[in-house]
C-alpha positions, -999 to 999 in steps of 0.1 A, spaced: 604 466 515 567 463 503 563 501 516 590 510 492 576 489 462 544 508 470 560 544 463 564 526 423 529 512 414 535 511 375 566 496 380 576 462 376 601 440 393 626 445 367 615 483 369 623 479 407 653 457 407 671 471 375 706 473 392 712 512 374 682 531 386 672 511 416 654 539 440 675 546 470 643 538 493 641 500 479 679 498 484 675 509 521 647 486 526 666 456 514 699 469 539 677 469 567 664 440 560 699 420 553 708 439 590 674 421 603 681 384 592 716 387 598 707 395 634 686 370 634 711 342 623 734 359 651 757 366 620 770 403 624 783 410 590 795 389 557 821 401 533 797 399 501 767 396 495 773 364 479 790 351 512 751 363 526 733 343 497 756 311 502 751 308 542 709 316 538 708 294 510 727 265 529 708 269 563 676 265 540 689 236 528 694 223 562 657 231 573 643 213 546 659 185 546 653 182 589 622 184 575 620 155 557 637 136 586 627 152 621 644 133 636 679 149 629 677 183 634 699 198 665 684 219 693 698 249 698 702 265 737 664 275 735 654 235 729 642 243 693 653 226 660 681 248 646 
């Protein structure tokens, strides 16, 4: 993603980000990275990309808050705190 911000150096985020001229290589960066972290979450695919925002946004929650109590996070099969 920061590769294809670096092909716009004058641009700003809103430059970047404006939904109607958007480049095509920032849009492919952000795909592969949704493919990445969805991978990573062991999710294979959501039906929006609000469905995407909701489940990141409540697995943060989760972390943080096991963060302010250790002591009540799960493990996962590896033995780590999911």
């Amino acid at each position: 993603m920061l590769d294809a911000r670096a092909l716009f150096p004058d641009a700003t985020l809103a430059d970047l980000y404006d939904p109607l001229s958007m480049s095509p290589e920032l849009v492919r960066a952000h795909q592969r990275l949704d493919r990445t972290v969805d991978a990573a979450y062991g999710k294979e695919s959501f039906a929006s990309e609000a469905e995407r925002v909701v489940f990141l946004f409540e697995r943060y929650q989760a972390i943080t808050n096991r963060s302010k109590n250790p002591q009540s996070g799960s493990r996962g099969k590896t033995g780590r705190i999911i």
